[in-house]
N, CA, C and O atoms as a Tripos MOL2 file, in Angstrom:
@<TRIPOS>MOLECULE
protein
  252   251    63     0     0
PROTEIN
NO_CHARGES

@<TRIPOS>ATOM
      1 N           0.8420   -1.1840    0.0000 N.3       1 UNK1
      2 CA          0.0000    0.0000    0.0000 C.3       1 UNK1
      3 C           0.8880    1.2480    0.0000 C.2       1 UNK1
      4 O           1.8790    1.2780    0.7300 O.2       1 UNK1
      5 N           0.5790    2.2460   -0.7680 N.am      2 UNK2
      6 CA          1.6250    3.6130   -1.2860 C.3       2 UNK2
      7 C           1.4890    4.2320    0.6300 C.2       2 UNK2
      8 O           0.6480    4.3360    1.5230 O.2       2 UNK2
      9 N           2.4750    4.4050    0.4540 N.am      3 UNK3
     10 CA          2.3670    5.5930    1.7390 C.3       3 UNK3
     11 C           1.6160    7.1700    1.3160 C.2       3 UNK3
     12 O           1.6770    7.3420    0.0990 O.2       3 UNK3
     13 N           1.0710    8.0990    1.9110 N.am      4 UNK4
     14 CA          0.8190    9.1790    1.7470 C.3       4 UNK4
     15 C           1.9310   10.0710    1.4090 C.2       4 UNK4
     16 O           3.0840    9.8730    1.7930 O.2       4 UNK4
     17 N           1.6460   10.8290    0.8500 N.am      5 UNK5
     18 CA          2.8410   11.9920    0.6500 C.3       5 UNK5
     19 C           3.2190   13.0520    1.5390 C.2       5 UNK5
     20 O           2.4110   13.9460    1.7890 O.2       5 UNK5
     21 N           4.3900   13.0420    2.0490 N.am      6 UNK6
     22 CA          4.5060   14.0040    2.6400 C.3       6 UNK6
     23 C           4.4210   15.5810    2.7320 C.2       6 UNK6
     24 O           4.5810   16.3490    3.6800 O.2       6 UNK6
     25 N           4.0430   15.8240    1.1090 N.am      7 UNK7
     26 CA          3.6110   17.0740    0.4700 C.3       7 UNK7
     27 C           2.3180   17.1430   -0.0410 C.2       7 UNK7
     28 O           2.1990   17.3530   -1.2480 O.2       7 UNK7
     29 N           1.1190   16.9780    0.7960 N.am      8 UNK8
     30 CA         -0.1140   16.4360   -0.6270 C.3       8 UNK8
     31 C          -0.5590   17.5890   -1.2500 C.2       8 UNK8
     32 O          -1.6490   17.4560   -1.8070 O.2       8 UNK8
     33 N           0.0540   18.8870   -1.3400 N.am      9 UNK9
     34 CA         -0.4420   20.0710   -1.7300 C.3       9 UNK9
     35 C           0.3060   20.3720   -2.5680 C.2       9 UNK9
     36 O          -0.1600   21.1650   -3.3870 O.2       9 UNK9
     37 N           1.4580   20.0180   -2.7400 N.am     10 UNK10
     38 CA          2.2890   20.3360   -3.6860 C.3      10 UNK10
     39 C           2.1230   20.9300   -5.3040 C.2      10 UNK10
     40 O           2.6550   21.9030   -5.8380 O.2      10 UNK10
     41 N           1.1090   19.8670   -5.8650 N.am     11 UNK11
     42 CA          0.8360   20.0130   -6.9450 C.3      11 UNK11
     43 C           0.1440   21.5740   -6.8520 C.2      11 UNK11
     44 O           0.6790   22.4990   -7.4620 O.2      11 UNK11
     45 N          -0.9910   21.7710   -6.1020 N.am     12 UNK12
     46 CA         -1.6320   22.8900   -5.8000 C.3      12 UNK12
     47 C          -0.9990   24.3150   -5.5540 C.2      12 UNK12
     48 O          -1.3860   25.4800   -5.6430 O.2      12 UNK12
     49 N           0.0170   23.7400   -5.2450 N.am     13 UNK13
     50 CA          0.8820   25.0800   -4.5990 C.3      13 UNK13
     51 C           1.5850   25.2420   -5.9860 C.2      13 UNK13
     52 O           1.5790   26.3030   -6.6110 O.2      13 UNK13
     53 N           2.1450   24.1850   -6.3760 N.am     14 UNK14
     54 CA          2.9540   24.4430   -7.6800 C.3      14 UNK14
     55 C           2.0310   25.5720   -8.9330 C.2      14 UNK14
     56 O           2.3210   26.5080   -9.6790 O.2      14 UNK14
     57 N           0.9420   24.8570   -8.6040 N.am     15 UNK15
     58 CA         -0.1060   25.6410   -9.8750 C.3      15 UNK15
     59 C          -0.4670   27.1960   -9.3390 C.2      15 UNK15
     60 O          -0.6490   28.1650  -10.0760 O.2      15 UNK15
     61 N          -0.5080   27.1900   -8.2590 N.am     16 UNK16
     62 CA         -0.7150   28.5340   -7.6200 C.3      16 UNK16
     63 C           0.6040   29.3770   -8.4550 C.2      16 UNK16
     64 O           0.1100   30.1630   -9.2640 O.2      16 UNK16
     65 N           1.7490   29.4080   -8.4660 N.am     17 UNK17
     66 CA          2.9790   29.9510   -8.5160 C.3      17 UNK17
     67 C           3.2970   30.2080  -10.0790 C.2      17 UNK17
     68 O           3.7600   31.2060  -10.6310 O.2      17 UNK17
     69 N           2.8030   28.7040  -10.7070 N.am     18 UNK18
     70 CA          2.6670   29.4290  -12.2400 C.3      18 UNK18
     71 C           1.2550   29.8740  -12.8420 C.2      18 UNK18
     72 O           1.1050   29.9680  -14.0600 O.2      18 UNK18
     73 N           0.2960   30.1260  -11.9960 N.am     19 UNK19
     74 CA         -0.9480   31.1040  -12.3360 C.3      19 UNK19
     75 C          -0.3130   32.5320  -11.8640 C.2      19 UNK19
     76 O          -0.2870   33.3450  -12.7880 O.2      19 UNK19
     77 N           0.0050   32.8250  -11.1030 N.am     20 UNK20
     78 CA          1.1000   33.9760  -10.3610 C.3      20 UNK20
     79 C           1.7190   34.9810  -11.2370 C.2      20 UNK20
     80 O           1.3630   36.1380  -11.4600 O.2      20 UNK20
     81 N           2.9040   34.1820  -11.7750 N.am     21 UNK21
     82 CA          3.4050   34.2430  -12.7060 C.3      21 UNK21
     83 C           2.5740   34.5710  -14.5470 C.2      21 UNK21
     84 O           2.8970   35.2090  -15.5490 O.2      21 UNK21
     85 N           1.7690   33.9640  -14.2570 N.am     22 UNK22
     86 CA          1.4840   34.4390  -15.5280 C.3      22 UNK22
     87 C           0.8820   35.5410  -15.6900 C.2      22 UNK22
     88 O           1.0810   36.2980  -16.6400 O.2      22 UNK22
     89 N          -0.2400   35.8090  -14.3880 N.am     23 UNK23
     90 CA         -0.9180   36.5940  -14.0840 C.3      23 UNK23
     91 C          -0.2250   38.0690  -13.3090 C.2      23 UNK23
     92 O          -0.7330   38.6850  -12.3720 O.2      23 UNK23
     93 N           1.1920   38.4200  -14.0870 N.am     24 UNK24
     94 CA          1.3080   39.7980  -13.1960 C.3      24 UNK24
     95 C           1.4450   39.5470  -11.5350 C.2      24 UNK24
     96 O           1.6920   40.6000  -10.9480 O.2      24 UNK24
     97 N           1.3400   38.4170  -10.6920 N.am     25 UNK25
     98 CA          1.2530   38.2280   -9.6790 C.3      25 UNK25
     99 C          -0.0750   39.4690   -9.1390 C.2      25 UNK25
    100 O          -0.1920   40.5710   -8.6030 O.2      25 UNK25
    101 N          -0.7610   38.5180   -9.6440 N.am     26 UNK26
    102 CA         -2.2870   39.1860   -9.1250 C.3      26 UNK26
    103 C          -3.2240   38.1450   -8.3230 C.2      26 UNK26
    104 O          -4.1520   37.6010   -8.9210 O.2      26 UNK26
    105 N          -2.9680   37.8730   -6.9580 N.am     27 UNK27
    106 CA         -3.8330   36.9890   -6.4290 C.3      27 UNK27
    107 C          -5.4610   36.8040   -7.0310 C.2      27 UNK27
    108 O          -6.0910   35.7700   -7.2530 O.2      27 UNK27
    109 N          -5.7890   38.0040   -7.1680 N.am     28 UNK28
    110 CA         -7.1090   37.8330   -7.3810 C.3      28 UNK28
    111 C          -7.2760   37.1700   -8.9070 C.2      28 UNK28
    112 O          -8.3790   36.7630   -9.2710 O.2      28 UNK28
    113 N          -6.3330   37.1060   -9.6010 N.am     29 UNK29
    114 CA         -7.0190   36.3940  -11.4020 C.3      29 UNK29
    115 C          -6.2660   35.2470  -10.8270 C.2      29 UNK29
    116 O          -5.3720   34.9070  -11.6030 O.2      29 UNK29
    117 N          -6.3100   34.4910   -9.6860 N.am     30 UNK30
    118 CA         -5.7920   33.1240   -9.7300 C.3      30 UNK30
    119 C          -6.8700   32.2690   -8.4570 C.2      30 UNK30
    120 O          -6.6780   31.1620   -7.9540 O.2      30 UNK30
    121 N          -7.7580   33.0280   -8.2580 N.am     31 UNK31
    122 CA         -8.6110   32.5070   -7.0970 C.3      31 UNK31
    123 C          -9.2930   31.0070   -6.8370 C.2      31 UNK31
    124 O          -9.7670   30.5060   -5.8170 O.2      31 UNK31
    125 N          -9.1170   30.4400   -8.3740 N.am     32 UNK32
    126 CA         -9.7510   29.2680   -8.7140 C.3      32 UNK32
    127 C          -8.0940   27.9250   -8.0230 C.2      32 UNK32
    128 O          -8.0800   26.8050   -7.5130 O.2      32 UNK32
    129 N          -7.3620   28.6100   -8.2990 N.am     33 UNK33
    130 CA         -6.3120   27.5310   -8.0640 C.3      33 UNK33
    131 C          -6.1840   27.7620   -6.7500 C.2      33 UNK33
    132 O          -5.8460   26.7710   -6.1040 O.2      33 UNK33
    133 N          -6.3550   28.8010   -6.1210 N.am     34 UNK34
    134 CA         -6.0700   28.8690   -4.5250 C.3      34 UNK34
    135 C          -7.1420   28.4490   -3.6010 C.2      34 UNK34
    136 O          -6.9350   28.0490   -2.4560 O.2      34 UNK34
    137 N          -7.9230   28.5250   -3.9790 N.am     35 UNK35
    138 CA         -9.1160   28.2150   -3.6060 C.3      35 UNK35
    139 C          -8.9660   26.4120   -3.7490 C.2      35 UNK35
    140 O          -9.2490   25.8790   -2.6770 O.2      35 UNK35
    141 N          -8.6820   25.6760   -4.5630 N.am     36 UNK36
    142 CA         -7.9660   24.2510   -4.6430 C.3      36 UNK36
    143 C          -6.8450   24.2800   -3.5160 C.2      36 UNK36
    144 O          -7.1940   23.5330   -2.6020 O.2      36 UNK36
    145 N          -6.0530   24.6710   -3.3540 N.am     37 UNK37
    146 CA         -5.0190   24.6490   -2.4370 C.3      37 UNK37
    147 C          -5.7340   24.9700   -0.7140 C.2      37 UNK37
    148 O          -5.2580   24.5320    0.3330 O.2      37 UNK37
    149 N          -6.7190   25.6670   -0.8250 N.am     38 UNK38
    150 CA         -6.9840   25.7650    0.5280 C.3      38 UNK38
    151 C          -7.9240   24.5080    0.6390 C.2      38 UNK38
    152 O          -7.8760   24.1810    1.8240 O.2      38 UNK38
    153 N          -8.6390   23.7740    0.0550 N.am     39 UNK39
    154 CA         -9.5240   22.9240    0.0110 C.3      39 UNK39
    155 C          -8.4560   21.2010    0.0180 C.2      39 UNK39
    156 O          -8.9270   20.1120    0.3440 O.2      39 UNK39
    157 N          -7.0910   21.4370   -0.4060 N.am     40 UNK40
    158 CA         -6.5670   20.7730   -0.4030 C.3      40 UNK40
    159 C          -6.0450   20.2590    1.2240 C.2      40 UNK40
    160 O          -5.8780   19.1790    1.7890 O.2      40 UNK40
    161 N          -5.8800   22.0010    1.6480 N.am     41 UNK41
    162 CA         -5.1740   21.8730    2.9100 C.3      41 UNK41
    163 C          -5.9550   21.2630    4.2490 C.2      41 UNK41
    164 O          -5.5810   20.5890    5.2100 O.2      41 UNK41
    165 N          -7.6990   22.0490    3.6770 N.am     42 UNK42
    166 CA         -8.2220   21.2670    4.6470 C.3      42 UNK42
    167 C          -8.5350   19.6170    4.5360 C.2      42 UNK42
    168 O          -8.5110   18.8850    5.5260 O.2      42 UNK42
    169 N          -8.6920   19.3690    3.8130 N.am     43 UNK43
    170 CA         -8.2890   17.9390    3.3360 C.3      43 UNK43
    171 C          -7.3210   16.8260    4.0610 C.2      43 UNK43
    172 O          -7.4600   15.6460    4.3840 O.2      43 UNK43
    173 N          -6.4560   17.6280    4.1370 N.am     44 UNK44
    174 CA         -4.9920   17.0900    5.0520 C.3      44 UNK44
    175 C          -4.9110   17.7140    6.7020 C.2      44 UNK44
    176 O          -3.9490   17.3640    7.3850 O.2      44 UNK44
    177 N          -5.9480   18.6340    7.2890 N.am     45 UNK45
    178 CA         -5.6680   18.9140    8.4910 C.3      45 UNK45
    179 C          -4.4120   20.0670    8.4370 C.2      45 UNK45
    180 O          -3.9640   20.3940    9.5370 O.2      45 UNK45
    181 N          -3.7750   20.7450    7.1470 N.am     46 UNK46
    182 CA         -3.0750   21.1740    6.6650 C.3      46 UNK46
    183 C          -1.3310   20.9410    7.3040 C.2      46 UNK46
    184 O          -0.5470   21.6760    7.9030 O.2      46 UNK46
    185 N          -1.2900   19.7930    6.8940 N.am     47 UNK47
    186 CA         -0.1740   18.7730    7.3740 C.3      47 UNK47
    187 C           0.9130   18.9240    5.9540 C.2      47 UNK47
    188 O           1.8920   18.1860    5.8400 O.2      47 UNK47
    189 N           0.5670   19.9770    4.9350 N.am     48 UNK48
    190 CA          1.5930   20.2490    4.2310 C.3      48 UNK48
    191 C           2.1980   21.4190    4.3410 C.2      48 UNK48
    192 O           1.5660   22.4100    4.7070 O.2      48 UNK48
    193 N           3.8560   21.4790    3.9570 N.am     49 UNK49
    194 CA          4.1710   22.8130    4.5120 C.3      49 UNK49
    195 C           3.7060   23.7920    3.4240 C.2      49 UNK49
    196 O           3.9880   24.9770    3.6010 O.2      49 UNK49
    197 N           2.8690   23.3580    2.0610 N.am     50 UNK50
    198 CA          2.7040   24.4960    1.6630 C.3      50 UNK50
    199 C           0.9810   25.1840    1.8130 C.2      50 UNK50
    200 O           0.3400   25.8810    1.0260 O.2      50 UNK50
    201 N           0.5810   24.5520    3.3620 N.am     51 UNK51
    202 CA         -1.0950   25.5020    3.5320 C.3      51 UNK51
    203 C          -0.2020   26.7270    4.3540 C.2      51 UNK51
    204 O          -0.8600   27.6930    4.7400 O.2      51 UNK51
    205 N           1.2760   26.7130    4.6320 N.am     52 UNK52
    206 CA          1.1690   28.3630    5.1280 C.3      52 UNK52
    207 C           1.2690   29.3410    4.7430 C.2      52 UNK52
    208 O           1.5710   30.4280    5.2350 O.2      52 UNK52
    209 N           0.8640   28.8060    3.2470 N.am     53 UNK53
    210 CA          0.5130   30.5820    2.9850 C.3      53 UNK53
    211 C          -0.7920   31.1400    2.2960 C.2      53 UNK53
    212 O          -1.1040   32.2190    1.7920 O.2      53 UNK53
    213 N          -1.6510   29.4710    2.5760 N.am     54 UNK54
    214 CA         -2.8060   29.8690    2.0540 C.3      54 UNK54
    215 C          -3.5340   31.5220    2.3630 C.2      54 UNK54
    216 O          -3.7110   32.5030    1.6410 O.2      54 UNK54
    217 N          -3.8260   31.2140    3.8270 N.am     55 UNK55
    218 CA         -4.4690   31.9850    4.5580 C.3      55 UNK55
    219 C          -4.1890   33.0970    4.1170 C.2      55 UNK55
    220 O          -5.1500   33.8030    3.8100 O.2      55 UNK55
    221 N          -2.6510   33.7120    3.9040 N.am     56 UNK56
    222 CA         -2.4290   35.5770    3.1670 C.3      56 UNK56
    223 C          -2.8170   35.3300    1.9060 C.2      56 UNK56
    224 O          -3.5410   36.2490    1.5220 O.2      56 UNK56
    225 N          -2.6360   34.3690    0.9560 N.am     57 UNK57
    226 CA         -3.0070   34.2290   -0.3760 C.3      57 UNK57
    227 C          -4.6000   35.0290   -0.2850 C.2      57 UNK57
    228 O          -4.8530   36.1380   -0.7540 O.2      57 UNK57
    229 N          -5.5640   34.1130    0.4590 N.am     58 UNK58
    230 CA         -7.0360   34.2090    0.6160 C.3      58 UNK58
    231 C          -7.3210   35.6280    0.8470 C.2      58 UNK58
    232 O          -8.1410   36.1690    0.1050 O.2      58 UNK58
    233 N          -6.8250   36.2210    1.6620 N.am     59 UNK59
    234 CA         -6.9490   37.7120    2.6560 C.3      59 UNK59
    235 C          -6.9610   38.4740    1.2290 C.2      59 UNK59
    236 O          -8.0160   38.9990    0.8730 O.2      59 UNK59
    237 N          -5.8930   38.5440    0.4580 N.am     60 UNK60
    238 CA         -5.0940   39.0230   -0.4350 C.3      60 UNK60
    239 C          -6.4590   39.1030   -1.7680 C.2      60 UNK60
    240 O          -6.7090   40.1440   -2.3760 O.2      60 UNK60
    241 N          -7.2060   37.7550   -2.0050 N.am     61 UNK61
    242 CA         -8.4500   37.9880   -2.9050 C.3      61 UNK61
    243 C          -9.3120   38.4960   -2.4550 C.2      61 UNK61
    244 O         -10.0720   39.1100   -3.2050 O.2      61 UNK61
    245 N          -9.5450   38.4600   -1.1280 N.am     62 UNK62
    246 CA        -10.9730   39.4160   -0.9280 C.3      62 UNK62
    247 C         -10.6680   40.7320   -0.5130 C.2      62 UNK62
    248 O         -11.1220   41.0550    0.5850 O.2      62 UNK62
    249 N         -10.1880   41.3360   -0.9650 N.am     63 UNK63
    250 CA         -9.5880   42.5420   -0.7860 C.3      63 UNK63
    251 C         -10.5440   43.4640   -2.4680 C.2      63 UNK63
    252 O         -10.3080   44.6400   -2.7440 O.2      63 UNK63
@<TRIPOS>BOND
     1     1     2 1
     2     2     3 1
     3     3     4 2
     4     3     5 am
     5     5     6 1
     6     6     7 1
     7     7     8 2
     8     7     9 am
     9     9    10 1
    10    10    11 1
    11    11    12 2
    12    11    13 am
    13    13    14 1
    14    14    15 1
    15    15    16 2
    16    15    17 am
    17    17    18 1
    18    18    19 1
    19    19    20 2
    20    19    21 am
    21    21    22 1
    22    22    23 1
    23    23    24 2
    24    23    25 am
    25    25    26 1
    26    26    27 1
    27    27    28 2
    28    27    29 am
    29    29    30 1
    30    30    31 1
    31    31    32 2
    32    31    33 am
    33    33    34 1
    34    34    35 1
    35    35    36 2
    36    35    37 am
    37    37    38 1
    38    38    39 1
    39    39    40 2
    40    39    41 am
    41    41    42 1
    42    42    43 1
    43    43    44 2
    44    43    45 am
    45    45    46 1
    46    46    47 1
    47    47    48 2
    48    47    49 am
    49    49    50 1
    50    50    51 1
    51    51    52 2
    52    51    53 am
    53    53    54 1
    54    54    55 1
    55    55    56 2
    56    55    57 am
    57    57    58 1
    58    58    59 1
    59    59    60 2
    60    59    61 am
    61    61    62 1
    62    62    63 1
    63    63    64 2
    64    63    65 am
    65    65    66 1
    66    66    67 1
    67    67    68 2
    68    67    69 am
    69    69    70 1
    70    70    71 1
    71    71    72 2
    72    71    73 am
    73    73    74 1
    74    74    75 1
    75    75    76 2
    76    75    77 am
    77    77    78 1
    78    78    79 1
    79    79    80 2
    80    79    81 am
    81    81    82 1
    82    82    83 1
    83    83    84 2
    84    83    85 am
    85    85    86 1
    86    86    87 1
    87    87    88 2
    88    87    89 am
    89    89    90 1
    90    90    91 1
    91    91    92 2
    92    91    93 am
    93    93    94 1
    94    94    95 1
    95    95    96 2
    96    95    97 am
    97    97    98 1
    98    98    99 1
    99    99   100 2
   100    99   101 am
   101   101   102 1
   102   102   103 1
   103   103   104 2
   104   103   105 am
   105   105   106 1
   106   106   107 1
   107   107   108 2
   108   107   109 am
   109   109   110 1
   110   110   111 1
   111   111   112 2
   112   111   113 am
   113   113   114 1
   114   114   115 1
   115   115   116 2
   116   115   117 am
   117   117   118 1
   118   118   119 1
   119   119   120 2
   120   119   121 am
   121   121   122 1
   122   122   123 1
   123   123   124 2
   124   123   125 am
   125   125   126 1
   126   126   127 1
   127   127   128 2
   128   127   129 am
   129   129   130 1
   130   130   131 1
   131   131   132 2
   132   131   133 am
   133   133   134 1
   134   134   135 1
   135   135   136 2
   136   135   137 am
   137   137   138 1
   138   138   139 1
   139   139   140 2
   140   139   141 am
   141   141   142 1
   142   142   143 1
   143   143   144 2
   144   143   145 am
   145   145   146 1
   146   146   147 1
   147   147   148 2
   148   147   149 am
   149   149   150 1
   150   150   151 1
   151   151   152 2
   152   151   153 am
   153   153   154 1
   154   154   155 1
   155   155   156 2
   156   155   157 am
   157   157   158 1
   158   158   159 1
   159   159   160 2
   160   159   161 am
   161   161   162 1
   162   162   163 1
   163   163   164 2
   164   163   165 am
   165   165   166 1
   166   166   167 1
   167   167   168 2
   168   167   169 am
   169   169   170 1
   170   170   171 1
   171   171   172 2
   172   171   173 am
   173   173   174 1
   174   174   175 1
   175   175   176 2
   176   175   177 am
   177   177   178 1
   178   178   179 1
   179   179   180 2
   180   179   181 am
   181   181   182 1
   182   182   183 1
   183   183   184 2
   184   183   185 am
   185   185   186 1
   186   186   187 1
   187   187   188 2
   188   187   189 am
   189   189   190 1
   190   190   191 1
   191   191   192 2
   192   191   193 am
   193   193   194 1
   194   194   195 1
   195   195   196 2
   196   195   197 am
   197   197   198 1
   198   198   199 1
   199   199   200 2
   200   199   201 am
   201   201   202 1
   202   202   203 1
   203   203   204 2
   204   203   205 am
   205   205   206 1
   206   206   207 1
   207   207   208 2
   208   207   209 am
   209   209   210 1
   210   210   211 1
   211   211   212 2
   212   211   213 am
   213   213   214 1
   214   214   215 1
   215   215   216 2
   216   215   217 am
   217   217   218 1
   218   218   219 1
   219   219   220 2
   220   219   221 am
   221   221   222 1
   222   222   223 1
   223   223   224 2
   224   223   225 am
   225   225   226 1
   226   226   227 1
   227   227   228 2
   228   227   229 am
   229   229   230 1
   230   230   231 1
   231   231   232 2
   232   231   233 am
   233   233   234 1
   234   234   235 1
   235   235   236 2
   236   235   237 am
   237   237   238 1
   238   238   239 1
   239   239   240 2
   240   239   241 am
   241   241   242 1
   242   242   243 1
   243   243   244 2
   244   243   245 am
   245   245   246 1
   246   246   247 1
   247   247   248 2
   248   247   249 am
   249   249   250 1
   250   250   251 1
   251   251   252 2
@<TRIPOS>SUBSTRUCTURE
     1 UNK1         2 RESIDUE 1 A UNK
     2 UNK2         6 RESIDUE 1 A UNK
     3 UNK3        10 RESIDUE 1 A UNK
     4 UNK4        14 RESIDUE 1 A UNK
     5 UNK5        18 RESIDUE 1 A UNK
     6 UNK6        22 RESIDUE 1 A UNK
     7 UNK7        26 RESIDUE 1 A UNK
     8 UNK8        30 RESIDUE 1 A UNK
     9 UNK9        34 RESIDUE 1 A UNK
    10 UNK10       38 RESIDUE 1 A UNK
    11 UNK11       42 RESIDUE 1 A UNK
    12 UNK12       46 RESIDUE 1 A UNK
    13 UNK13       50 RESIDUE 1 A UNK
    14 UNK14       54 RESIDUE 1 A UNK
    15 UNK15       58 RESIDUE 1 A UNK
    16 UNK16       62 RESIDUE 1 A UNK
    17 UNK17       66 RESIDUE 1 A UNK
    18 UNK18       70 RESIDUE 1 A UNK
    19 UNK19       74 RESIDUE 1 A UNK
    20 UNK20       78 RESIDUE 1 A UNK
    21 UNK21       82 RESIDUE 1 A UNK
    22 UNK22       86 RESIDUE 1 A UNK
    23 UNK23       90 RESIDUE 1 A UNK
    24 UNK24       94 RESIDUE 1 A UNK
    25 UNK25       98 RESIDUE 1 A UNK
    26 UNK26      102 RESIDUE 1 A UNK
    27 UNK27      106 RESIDUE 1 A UNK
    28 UNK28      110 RESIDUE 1 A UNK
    29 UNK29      114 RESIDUE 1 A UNK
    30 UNK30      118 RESIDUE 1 A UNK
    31 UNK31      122 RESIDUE 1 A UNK
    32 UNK32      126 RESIDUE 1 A UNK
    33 UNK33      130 RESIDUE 1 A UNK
    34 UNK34      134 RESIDUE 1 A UNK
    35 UNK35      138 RESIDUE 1 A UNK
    36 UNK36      142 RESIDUE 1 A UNK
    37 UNK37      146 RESIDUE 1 A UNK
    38 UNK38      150 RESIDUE 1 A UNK
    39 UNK39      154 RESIDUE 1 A UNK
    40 UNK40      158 RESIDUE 1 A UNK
    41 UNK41      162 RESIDUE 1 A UNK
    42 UNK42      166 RESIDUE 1 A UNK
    43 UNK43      170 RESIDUE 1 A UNK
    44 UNK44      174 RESIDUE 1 A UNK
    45 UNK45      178 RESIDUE 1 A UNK
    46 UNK46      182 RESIDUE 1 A UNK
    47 UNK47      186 RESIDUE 1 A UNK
    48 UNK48      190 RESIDUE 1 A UNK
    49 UNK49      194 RESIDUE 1 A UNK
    50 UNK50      198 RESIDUE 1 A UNK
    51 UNK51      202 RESIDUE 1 A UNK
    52 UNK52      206 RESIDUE 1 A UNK
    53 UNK53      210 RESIDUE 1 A UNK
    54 UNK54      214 RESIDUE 1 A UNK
    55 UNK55      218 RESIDUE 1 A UNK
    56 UNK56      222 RESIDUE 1 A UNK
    57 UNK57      226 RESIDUE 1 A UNK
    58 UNK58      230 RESIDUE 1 A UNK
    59 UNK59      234 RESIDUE 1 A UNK
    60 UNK60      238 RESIDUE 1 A UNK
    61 UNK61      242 RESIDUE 1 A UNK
    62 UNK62      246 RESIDUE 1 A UNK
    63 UNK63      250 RESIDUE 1 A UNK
């Protein structure tokens, strides 16, 4: 049986960074992928190191 990953957000976080990037680094035209990443994190109890930065990501779109 696979073990769990010790990163399960990874992918999420990865996509966050090149929506970012493409987007001028404009949180708000990337809300759909972060919004995955926070849904990811709760998912995991946010046991990956990359839910810490959901939370400013989030702040950052509803602005």
């Amino acid at each position: 049986m696979p073990q769990p990953s010790k990163e399960p957000c990874k992918k999420e976080a990865c996509d966050i960074q090149a929506c970012l990037s493409k987007n001028n680094f404009l949180p708000q035209r990337c809300r759909t992928v972060i919004e995955k990443l926070q849904a990811c994190c709760e998912k995991c109890n946010n046991e990956s190191t990359h839910c810490g930065s959901v939370a400013n990501l989030l702040k950052q779109i509803k602005k």
